[in-house]
C-alpha positions in Angstrom: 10.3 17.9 77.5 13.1 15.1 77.5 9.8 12.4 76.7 8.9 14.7 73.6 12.3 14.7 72.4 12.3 11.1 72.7 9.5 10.4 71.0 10.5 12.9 68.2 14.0 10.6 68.4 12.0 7.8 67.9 9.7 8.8 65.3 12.3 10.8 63.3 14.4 6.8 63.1 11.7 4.9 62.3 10.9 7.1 59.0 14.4 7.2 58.0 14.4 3.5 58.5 11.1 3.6 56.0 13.0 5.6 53.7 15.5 3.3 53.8 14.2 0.8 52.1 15.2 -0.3 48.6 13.2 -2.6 46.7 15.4 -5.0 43.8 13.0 -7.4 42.2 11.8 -9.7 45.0 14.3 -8.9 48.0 14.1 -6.0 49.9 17.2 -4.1 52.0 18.3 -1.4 54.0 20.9 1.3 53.4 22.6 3.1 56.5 20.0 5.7 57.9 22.9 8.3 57.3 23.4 7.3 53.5 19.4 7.4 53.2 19.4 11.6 54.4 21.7 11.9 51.6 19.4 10.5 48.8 16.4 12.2 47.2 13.2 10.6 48.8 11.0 11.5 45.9 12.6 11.6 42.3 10.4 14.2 40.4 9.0 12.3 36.8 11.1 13.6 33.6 8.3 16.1 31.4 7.3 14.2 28.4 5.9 16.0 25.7 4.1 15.3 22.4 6.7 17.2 20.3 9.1 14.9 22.1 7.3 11.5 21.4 6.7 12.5 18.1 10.7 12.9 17.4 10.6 9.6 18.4 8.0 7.9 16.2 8.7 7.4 12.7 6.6 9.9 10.2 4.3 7.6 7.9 3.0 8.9 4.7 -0.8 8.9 4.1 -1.4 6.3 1.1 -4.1 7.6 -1.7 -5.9 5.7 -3.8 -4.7 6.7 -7.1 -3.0 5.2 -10.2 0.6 5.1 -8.2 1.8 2.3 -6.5 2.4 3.0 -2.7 6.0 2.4 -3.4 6.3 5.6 -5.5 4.1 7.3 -3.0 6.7 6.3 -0.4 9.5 7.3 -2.6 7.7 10.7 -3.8 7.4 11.4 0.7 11.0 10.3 1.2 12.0 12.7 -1.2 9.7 15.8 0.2 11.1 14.8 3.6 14.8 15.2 2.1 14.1 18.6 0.5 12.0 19.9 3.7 8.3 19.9 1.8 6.9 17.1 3.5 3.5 19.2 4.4 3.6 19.6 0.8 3.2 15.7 -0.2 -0.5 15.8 -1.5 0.1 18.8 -3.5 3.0 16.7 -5.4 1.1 14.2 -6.0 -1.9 16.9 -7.1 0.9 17.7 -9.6 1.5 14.3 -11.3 -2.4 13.5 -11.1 -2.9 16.8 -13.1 0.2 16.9 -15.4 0.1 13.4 -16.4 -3.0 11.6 -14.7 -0.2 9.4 -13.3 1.4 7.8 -16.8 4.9 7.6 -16.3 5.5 7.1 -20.2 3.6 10.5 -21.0 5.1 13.0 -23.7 3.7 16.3 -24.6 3.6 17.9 -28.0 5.6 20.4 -25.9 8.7 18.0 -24.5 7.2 17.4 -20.9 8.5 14.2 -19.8 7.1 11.7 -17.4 5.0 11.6 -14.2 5.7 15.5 -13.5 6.1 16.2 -17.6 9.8 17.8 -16.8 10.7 20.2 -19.9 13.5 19.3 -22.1 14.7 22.3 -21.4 15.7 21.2 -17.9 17.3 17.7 -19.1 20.7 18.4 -19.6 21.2 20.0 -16.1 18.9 17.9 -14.0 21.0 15.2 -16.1 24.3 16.9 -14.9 23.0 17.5 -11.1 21.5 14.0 -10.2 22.8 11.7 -12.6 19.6 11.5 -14.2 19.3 8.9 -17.6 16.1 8.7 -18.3 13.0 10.8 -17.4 10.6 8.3 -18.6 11.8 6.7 -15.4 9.2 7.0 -12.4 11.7 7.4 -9.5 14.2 9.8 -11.4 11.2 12.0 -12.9 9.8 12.8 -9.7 13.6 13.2 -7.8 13.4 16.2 -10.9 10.4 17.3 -10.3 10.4 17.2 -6.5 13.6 18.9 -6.3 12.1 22.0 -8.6 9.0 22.5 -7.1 10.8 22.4 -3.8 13.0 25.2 -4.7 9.8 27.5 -5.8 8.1 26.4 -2.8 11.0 27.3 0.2 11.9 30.2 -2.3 8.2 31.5 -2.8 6.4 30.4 0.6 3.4 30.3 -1.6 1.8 27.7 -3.5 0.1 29.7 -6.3 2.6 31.5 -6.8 5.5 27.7 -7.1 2.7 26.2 -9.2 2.9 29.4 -11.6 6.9 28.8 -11.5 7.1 25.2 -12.2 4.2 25.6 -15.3 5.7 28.5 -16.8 9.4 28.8 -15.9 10.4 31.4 -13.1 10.8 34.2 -16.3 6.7 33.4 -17.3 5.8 33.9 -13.9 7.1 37.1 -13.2 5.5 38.3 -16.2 1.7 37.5 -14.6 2.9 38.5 -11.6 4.1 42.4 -13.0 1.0 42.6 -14.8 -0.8 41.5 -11.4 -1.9 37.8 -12.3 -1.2 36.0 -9.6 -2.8 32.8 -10.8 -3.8 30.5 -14.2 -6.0 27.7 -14.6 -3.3 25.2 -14.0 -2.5 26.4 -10.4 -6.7 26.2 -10.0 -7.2 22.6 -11.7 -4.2 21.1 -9.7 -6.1 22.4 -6.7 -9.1 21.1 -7.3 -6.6 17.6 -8.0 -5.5 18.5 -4.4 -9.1 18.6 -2.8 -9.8 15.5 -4.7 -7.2 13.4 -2.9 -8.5 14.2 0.7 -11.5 11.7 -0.1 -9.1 8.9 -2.0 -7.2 8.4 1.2 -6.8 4.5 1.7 
């Protein structure tokens, strides 16, 4: 019985001594057996996740190949990220490649301005809001129109139904939709733009 306990002793030392053992870069020591029963022998691996590694890694924009430089298309996701529509990027730029087929100098007979042909209408307080001085301007046209379609798109949760909003003015939409239209030939031509764009990714 004593030669068993020995042996268990003896056994019972020598893995401890094991245990022990810390390795620092090339040299390798030993810790009091009585400090080593006090550490963790195994250190379980932190989870990783993907939603976790993909806080971590910055979002890039898909580039299109389409008559806007990829500098506007970085500026037009920046901006979808800042208002909380970044799933929403390709149907932006669906918008400008239907409303203006990407001129920035466009002008309607109707007083659409710019890339996203921005109403007169909605000058003086876009003007007011961003500091807006010209809507001929690429990067202030589409900070306007961004930041409207935005607002139908969080308000609405439905594209049809912003789309309707931002061609007709919330007032013209709620007209269709009371007399149970609930969508035009621009919301279905700036779709097909939208379809279009999967197969003009660069």
């Amino acid at each position: 019985m004593n030669k068993v306990k020995l042996g268990t002793v003896a056994l019972l030392t020598v893995s401890m001594l094991l245990l022990s053992a810390v390795k620092t870069s090339n040299d390798i020591y030993f810790v009091p057996a009585k400090e080593a029963l006090q550490q963790p022998c195994i250190t379980e691996p932190k989870a990783v996740t993907i939603e976790a590694i993909s806080e971590e890694v910055e979002q890039v924009p898909t580039m299109y190949d389409i008559p806007l430089d990829t500098e506007l298309q970085s500026y037009t996701y920046d901006l979808c990220v800042e208002y909380s529509i970044e799933e929403y990027y390709p149907l932006i730029l669906a918008v400008m490649w239907h409303e203006s087929n990407f001129n920035e100098k466009a002008v309607s007979e109707t007083n659409d301005y710019g890339l996203m042909q921005i109403n007169k209408i909605n000058h003086k307080w876009l003007s007011e809001k961003f500091g807006i001085t010209d809507f001929l301007d690429a990067k202030q046209n589409i900070k306007a129109g961004v930041y409207i379609l935005s607002t139908y798109l969080l308000k609405y949760e439905d594209i049809d139904k912003a789309l309707m909003a931002y061609n007709l003015g919330e007032t013209g939409a709620r007209r269709c939709w009371s007399a149970g239209k609930y969508t035009t030939k621009y919301v279905q031509l700036t779709r097909e733009r939208l379809e279009q764009l999967q197969y003009k990714v660069k």
